[in-house]
Backbone atoms as SQL, in Angstrom:
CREATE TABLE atoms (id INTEGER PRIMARY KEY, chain TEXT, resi INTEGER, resn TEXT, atom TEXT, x REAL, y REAL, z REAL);
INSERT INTO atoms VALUES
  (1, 'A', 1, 'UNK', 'N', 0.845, -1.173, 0.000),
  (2, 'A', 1, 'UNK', 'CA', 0.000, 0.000, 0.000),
  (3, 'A', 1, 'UNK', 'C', 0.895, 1.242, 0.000),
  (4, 'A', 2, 'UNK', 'N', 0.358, 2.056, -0.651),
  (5, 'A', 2, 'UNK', 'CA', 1.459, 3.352, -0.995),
  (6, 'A', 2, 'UNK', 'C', 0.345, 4.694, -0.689),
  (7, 'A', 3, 'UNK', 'N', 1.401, 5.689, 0.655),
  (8, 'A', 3, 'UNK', 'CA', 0.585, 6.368, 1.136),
  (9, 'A', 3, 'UNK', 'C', 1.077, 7.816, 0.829),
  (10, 'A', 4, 'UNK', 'N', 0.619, 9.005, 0.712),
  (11, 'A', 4, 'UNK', 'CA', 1.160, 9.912, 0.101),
  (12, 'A', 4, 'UNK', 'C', 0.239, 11.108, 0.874),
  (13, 'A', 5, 'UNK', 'N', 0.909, 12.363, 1.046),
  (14, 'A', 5, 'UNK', 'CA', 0.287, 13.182, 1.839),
  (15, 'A', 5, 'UNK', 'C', 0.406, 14.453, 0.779),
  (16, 'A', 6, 'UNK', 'N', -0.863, 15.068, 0.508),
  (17, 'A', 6, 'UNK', 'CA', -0.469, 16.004, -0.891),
  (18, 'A', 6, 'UNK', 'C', -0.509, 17.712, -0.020),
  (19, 'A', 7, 'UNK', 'N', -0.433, 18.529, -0.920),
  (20, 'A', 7, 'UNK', 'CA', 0.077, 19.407, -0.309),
  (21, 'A', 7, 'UNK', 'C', -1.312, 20.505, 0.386),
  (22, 'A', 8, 'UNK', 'N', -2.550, 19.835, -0.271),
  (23, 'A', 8, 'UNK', 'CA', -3.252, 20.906, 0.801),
  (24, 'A', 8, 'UNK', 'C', -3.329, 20.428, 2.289),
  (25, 'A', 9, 'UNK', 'N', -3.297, 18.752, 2.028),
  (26, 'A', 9, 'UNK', 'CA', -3.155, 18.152, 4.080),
  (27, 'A', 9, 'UNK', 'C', -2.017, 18.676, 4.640),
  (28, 'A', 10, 'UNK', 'N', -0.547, 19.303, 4.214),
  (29, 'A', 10, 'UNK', 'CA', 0.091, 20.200, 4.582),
  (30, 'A', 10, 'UNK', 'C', 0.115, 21.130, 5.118),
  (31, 'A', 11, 'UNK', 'N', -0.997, 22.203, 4.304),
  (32, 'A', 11, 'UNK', 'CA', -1.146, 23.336, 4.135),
  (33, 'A', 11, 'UNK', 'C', -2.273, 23.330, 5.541),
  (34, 'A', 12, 'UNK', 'N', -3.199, 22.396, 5.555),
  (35, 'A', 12, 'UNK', 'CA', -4.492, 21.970, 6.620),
  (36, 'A', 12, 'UNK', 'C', -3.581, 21.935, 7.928),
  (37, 'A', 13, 'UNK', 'N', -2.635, 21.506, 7.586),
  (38, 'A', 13, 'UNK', 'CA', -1.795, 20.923, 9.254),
  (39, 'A', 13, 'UNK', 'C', -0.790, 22.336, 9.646),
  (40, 'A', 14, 'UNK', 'N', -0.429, 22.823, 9.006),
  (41, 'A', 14, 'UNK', 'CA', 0.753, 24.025, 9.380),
  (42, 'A', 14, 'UNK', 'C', -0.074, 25.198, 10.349),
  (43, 'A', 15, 'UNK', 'N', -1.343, 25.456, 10.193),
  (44, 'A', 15, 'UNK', 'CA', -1.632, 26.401, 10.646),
  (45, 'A', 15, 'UNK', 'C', -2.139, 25.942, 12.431),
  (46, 'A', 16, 'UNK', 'N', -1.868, 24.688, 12.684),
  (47, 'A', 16, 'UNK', 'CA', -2.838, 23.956, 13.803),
  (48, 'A', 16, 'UNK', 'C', -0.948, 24.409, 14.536),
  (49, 'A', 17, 'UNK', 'N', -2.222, 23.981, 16.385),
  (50, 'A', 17, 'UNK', 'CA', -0.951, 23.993, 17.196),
  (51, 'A', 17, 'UNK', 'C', -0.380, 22.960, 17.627),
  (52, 'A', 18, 'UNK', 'N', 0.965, 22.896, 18.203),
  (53, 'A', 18, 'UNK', 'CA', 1.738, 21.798, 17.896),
  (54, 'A', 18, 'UNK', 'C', 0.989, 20.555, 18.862),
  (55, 'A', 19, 'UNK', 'N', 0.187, 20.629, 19.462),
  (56, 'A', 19, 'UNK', 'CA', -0.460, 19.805, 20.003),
  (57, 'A', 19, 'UNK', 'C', -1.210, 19.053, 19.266),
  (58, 'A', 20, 'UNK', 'N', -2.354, 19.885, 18.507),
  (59, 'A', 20, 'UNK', 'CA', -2.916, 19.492, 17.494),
  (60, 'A', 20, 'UNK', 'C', -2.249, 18.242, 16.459),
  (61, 'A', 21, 'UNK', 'N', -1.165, 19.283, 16.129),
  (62, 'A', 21, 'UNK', 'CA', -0.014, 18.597, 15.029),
  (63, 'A', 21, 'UNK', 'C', 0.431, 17.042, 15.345),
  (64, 'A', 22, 'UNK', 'N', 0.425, 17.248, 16.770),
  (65, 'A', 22, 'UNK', 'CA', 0.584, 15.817, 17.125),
  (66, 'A', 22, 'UNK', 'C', -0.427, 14.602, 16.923),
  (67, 'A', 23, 'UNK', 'N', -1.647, 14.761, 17.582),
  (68, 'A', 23, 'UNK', 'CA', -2.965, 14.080, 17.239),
  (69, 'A', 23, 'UNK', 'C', -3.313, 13.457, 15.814),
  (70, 'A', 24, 'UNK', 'N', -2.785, 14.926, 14.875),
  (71, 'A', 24, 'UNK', 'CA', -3.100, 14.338, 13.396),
  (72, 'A', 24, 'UNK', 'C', -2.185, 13.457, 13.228),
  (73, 'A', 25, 'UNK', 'N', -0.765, 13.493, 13.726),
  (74, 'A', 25, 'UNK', 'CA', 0.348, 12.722, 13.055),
  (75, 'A', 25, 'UNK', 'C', 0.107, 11.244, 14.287),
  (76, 'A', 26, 'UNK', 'N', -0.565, 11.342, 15.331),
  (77, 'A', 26, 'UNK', 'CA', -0.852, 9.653, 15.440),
  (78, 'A', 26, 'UNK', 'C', -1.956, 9.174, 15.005),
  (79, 'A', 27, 'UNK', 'N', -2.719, 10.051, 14.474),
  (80, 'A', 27, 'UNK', 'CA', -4.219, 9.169, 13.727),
  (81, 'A', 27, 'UNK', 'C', -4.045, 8.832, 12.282),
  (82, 'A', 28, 'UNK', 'N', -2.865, 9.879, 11.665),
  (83, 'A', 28, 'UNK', 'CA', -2.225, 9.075, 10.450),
  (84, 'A', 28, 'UNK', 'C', -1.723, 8.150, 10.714),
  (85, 'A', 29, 'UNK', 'N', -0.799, 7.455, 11.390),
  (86, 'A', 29, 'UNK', 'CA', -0.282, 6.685, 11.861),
  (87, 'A', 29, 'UNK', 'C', -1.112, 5.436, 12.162),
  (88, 'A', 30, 'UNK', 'N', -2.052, 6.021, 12.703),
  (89, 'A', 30, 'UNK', 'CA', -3.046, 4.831, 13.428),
  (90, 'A', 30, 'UNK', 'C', -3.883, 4.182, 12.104),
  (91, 'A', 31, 'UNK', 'N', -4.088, 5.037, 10.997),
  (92, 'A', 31, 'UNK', 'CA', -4.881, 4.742, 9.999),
  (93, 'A', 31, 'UNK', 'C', -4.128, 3.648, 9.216),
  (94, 'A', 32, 'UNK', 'N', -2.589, 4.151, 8.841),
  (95, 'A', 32, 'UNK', 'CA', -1.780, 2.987, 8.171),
  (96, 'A', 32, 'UNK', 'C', -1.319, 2.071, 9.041),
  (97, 'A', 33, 'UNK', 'N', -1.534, 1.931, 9.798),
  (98, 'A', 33, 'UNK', 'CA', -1.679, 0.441, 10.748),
  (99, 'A', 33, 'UNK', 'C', -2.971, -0.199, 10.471),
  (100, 'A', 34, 'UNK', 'N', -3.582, 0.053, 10.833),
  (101, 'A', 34, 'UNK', 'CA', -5.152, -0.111, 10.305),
  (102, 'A', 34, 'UNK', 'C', -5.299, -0.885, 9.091),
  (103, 'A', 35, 'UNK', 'N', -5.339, 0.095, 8.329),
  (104, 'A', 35, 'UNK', 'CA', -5.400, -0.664, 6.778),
  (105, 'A', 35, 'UNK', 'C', -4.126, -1.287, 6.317),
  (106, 'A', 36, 'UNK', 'N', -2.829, -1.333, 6.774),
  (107, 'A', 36, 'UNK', 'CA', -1.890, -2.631, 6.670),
  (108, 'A', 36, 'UNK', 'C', -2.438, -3.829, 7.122),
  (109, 'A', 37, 'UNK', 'N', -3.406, -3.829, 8.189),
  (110, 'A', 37, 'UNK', 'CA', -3.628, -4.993, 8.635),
  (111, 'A', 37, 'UNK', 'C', -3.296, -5.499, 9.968),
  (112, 'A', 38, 'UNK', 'N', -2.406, -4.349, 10.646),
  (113, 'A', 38, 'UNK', 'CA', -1.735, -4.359, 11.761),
  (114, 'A', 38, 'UNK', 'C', -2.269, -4.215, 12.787),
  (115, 'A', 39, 'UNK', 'N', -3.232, -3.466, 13.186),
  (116, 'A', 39, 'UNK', 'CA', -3.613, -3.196, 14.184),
  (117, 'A', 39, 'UNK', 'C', -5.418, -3.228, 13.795),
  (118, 'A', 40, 'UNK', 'N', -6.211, -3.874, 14.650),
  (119, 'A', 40, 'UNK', 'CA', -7.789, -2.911, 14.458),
  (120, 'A', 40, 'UNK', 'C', -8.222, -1.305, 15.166),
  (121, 'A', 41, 'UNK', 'N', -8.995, -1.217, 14.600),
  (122, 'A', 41, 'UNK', 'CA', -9.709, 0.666, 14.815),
  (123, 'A', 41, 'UNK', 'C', -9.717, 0.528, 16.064),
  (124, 'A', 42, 'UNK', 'N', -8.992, 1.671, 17.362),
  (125, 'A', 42, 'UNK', 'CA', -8.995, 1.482, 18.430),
  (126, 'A', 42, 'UNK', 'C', -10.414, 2.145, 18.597),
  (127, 'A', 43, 'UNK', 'N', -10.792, 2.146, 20.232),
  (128, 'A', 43, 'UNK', 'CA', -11.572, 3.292, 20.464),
  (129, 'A', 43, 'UNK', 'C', -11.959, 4.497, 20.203),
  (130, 'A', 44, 'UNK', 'N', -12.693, 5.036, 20.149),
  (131, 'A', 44, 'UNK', 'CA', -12.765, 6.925, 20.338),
  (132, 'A', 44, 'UNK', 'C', -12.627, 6.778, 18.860),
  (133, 'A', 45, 'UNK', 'N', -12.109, 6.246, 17.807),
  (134, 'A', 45, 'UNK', 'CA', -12.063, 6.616, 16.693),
  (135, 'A', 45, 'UNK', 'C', -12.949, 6.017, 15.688),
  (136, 'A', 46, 'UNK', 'N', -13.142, 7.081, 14.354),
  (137, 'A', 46, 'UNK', 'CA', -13.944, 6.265, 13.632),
  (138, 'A', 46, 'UNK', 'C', -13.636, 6.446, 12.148),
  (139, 'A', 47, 'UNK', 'N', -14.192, 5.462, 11.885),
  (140, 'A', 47, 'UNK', 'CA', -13.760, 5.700, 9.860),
  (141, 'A', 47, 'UNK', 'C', -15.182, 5.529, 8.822),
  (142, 'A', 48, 'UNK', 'N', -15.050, 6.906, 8.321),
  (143, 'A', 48, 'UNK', 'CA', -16.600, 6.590, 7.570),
  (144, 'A', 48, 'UNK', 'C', -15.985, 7.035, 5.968),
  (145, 'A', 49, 'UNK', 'N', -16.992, 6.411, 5.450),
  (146, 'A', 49, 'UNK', 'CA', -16.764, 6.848, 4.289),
  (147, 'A', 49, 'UNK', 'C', -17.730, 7.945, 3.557),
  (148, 'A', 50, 'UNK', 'N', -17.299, 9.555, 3.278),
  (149, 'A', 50, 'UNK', 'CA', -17.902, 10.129, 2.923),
  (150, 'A', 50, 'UNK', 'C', -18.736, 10.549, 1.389),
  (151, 'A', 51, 'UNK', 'N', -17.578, 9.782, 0.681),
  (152, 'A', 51, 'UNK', 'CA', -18.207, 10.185, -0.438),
  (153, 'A', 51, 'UNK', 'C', -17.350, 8.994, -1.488),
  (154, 'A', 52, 'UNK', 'N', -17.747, 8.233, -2.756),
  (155, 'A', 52, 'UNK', 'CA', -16.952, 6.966, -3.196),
  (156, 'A', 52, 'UNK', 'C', -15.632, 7.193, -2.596),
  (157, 'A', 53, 'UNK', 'N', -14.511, 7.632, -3.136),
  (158, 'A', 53, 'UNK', 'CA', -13.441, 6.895, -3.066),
  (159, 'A', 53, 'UNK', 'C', -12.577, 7.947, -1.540),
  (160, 'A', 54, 'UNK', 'N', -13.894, 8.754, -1.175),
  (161, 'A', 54, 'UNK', 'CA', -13.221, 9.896, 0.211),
  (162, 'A', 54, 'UNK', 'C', -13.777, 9.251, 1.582),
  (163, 'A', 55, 'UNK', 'N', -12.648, 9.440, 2.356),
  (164, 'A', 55, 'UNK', 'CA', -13.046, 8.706, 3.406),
  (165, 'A', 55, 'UNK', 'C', -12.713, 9.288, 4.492),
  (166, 'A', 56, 'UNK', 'N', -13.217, 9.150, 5.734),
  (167, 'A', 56, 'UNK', 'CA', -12.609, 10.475, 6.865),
  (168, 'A', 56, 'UNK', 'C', -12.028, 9.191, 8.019),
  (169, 'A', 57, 'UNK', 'N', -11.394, 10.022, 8.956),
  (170, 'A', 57, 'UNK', 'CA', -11.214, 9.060, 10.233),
  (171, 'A', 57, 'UNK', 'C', -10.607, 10.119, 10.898),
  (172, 'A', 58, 'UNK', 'N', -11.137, 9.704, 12.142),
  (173, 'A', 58, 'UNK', 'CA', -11.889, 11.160, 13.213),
  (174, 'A', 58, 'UNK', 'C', -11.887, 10.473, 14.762),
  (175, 'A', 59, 'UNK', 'N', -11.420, 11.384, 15.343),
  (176, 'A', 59, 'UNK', 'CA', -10.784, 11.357, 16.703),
  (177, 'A', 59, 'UNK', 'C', -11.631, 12.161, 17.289),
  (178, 'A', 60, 'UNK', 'N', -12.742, 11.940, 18.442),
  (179, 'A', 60, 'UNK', 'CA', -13.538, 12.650, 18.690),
  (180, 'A', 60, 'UNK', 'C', -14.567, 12.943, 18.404),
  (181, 'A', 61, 'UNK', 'N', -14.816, 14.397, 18.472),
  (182, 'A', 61, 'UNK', 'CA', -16.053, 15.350, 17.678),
  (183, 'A', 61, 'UNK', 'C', -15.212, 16.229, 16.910),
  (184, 'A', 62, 'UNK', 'N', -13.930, 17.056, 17.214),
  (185, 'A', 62, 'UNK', 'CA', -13.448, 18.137, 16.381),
  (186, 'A', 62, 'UNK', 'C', -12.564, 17.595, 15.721),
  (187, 'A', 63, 'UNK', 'N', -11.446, 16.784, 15.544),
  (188, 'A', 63, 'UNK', 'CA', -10.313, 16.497, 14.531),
  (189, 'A', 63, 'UNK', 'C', -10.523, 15.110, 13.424),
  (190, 'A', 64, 'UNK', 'N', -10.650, 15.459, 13.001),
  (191, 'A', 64, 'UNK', 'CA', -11.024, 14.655, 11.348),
  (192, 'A', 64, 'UNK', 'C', -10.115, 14.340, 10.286),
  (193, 'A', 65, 'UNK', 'N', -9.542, 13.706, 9.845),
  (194, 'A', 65, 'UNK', 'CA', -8.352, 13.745, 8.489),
  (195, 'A', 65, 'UNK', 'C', -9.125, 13.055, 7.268),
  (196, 'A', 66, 'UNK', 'N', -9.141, 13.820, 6.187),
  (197, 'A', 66, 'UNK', 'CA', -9.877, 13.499, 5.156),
  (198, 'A', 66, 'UNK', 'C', -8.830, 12.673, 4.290),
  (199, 'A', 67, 'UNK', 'N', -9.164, 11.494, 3.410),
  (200, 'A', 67, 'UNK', 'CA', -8.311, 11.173, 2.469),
  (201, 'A', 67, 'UNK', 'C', -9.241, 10.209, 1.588),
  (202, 'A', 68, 'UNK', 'N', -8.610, 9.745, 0.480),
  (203, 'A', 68, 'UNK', 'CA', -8.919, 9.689, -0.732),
  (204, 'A', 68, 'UNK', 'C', -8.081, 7.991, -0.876),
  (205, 'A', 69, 'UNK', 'N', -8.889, 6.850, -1.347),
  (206, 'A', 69, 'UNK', 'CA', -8.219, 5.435, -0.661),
  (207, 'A', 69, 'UNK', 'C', -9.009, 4.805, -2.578),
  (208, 'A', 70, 'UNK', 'N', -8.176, 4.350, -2.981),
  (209, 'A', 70, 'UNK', 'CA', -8.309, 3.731, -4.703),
  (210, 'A', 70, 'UNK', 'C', -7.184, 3.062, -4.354),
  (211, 'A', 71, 'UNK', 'N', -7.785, 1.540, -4.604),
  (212, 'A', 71, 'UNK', 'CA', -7.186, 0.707, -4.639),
  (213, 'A', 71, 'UNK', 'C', -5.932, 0.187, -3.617),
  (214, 'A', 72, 'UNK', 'N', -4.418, 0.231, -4.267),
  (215, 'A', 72, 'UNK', 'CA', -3.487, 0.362, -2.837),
  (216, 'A', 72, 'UNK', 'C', -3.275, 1.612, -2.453),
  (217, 'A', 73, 'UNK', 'N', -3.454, 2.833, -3.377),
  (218, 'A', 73, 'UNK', 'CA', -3.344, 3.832, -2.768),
  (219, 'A', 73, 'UNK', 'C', -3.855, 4.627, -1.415),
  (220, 'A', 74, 'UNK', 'N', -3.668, 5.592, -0.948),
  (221, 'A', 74, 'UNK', 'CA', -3.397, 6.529, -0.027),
  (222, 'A', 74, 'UNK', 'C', -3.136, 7.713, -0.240),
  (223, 'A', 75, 'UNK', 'N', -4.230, 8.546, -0.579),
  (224, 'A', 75, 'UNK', 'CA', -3.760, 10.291, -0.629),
  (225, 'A', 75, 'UNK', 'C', -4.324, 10.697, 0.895),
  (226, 'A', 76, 'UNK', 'N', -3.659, 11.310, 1.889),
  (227, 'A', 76, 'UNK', 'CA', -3.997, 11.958, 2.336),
  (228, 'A', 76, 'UNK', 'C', -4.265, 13.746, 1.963),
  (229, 'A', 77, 'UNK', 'N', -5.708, 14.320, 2.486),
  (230, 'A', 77, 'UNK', 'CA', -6.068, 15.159, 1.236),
  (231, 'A', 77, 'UNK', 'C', -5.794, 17.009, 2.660),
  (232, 'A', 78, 'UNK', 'N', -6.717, 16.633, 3.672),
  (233, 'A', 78, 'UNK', 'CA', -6.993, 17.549, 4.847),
  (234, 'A', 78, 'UNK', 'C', -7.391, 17.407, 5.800),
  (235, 'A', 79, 'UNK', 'N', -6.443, 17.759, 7.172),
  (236, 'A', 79, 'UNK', 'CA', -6.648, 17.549, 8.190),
  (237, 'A', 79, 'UNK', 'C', -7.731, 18.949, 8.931),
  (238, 'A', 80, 'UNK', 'N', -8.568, 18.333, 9.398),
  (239, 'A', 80, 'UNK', 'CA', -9.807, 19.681, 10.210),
  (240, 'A', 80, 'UNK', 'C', -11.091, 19.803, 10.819),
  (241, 'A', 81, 'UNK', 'N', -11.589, 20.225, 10.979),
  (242, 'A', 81, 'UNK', 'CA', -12.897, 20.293, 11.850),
  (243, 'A', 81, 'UNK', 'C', -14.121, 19.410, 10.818),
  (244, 'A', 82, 'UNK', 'N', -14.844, 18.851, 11.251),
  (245, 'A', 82, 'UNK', 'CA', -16.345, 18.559, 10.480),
  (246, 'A', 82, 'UNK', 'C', -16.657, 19.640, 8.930),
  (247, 'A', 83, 'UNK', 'N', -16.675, 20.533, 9.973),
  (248, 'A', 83, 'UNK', 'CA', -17.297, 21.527, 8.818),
  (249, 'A', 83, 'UNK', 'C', -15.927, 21.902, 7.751),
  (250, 'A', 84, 'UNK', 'N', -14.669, 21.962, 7.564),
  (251, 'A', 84, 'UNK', 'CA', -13.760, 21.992, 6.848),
  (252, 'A', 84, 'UNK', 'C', -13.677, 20.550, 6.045),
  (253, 'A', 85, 'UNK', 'N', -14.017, 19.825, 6.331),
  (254, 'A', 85, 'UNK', 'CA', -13.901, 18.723, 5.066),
  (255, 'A', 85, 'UNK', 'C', -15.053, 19.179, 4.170),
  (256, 'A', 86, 'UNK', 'N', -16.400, 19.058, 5.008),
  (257, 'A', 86, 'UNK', 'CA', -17.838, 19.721, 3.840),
  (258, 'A', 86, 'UNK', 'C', -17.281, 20.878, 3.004),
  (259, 'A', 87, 'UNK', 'N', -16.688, 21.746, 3.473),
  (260, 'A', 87, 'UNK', 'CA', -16.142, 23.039, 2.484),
  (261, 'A', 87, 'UNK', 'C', -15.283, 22.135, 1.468),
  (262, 'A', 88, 'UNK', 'N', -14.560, 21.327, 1.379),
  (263, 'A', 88, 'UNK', 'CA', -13.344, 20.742, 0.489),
  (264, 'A', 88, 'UNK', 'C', -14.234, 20.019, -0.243),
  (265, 'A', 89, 'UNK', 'N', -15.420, 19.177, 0.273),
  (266, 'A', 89, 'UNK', 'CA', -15.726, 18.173, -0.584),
  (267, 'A', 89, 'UNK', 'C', -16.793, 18.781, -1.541),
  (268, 'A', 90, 'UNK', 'N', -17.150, 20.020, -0.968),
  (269, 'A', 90, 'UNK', 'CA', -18.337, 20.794, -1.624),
  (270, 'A', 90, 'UNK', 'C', -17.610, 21.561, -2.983),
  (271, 'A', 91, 'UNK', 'N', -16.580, 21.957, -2.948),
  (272, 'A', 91, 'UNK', 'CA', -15.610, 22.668, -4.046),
  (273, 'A', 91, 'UNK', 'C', -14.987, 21.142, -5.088);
């Protein structure tokens, strides 16, 4: 599986605080464990699929990471609130 982080989930993550920054970078983490096969979906977290090939997985109520899953791939697309993925997926 080949995972790739493009540059607006970048752009989504730079402006958060380094706390934040952290959370996203273990729920990425937690996701490619996940779908390697390595680990199952712990608690507190969830994975839905929002739209065909977009899919979220979400820590909570406020932190969300949006990405985009075809085949072996892995785009991660934007890390953000509920209402910031609807703005991305709506454009």
């Amino acid at each position: 599986m080949r995972f790739e982080f493009k540059p607006s989930f970048d752009r989504s993550v730079k402006s958060l605080s380094p706390s934040v920054k952290q959370e996203v970078k273990e729920l990425c983490l937690h996701l490619v464990d996940v779908l390697s096969r390595e680990k199952d979906l712990s608690g507190g977290l969830g994975l839905k699929n929002v739209r065909k090939n977009f899919w979220e997985i979400r820590k909570g109520l406020k932190l969300r990471v949006l990405f985009r899953w075809k085949a072996d791939n892995i785009d991660f697309i934007l890390a953000g609130t509920h209402d910031d993925i609807k703005k991305y997926l709506r454009t």
